[in-house]
C-alpha positions in Angstrom: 99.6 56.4 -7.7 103.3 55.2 -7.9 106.0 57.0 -9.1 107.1 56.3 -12.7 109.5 53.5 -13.1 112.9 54.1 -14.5 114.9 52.1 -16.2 117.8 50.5 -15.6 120.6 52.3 -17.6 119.8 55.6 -16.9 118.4 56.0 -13.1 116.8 59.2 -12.8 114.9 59.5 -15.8 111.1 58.1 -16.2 110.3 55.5 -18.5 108.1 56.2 -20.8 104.2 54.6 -19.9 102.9 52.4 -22.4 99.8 53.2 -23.8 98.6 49.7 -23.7 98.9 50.1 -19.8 97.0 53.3 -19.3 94.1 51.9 -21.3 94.2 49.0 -19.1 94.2 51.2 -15.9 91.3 53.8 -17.2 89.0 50.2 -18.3 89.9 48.6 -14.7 88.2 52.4 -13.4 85.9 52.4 -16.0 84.6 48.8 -15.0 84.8 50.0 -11.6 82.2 53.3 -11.7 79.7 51.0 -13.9 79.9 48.7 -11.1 78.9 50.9 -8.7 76.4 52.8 -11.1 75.0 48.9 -11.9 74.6 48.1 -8.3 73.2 51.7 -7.4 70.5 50.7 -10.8 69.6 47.3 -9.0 69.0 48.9 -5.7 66.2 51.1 -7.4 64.6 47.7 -9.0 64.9 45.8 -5.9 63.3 49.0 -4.2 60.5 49.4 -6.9 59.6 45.7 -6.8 59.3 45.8 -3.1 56.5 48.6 -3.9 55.2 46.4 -6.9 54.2 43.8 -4.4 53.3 45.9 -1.6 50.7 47.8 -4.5 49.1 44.1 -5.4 46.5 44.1 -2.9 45.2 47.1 -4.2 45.2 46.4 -7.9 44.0 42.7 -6.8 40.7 44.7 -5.8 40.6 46.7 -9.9 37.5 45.2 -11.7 38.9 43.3 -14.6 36.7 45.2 -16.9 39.1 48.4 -16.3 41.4 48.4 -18.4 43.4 51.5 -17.2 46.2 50.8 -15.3 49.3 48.4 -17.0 51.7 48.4 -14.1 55.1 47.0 -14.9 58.7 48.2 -13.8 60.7 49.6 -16.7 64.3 49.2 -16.6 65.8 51.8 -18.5 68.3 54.3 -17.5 66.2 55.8 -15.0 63.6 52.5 -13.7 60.5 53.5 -13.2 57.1 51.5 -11.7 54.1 52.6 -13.8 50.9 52.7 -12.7 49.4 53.5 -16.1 50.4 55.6 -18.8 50.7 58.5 -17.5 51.7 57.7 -14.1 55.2 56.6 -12.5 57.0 56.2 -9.5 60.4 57.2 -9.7 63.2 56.8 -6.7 64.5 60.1 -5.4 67.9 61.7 -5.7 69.1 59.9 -2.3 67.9 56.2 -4.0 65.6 55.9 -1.0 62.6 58.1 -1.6 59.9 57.4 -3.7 58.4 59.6 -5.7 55.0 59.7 -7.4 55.0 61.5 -10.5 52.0 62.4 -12.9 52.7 63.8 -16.4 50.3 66.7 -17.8 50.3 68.6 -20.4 51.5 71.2 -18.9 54.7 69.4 -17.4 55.3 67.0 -14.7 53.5 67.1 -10.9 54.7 65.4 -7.8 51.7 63.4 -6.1 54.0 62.3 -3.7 57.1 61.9 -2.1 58.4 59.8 0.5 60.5 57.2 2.3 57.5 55.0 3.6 56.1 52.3 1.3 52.6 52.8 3.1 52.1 56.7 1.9 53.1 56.0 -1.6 50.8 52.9 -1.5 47.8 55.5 0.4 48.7 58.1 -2.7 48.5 55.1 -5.5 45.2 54.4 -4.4 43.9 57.7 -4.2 44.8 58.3 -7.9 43.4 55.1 -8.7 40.5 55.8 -7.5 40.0 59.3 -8.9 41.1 57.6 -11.7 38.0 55.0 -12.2 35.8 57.9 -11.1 36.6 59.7 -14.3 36.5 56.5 -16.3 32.6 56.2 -14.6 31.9 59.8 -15.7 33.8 59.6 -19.2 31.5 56.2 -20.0 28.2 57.5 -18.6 26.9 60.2 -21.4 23.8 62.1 -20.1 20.5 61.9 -22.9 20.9 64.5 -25.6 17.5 66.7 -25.0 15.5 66.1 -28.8 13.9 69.3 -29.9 10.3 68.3 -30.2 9.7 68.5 -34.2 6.5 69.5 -35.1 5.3 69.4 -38.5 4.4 72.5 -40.2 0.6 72.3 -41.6 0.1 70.5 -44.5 -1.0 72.6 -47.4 -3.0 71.8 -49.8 -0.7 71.2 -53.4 -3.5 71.6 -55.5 -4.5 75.5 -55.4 -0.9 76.8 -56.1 -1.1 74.2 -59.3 -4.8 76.0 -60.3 -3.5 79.5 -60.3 -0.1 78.2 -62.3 -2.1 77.1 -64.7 -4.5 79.8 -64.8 -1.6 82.3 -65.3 0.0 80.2 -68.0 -3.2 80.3 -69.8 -3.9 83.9 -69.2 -0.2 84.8 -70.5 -0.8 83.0 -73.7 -4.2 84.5 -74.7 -2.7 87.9 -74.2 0.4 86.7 -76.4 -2.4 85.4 -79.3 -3.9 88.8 -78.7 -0.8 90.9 -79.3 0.2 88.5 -82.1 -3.8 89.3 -83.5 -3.6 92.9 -83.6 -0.1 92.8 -85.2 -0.5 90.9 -88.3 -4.0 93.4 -88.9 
């Protein structure tokens, strides 16, 4: 930086800085980190778009019926490819590696990691293809074994309706009886 400038009736002593100058220094280095922050962000888009395309043969082979995988670059603060929606590749630390990341449930795993386009496009398709695999199994539901039901025998309904009724009537002759014998 300079030295302060002084003013001209008493050399030697600083002149005070305006305030309205040191703002417009700090937004001039402001302006310039996001500058390099903005072109360090496009980099990692022009990067992940070179993957996008290098990834279209593969998804170009996906059955449209599959409904899986919605690729797409998001361009948030961190831009990401996403294969589907669990799955993302992220640029490294250094802005030049990939890295293909899966989220679980219990955290985030590494697929894989590199510098080449060709072994993050081998890794894509191996997941998409473990992927449809499960989506085969997941669709496919083995037969649910039936018990075989057999019917118990039939019994007859009349016999239990015979010896109800000839207890009923049994029970009231021996209440007429007991009522007989009273009233003598």
């Amino acid at each position: 930086m300079s030295e302060p400038e002084t003013s001209g009736t008493h050399p030697g002593q600083p002149r005070p800085v305006r305030l309205r100058d040191a703002l417009l220094r700090a937004r001039i280095e402001a302006a310039d980190r996001t500058g390099v922050v903005v072109d360090l962000r496009d980099a990692e888009v022009a990067r992940l778009e070179i993957l996008n395309d290098a990834l279209d043969p593969l998804f170009a082979q996906v059955p449209d019926q599959i409904d899986l995988f919605d690729r797409g670059i998001s361009q948030g603060d961190t831009p990401r490819l996403w294969i589907d929606v669990v799955a993302h590749i992220v640029m490294g630390r250094d802005k030049r590696m990939y890295r293909f990341v899966q989220d679980t449930r219990f955290g985030r795993i590494v697929l894989a990691e590199s510098h080449d386009t060709a072994v993050i496009v081998e890794a894509v398709t191996d997941y998409v293809a473990r992927r449809m695999i499960e989506r085969e199994r997941a669709m496919v539901v083995p037969p649910v074994p039936q018990p075989a039901t057999t019917e118990p025998p039939r019994r007859s309904r009349v016999w239990p309706f015979v010896f109800g009724f000839i207890l009923g009537a049994a029970a009231l002759f021996g209440v007429a009886v007991l009522a007989a014998l009273r009233s003598w």
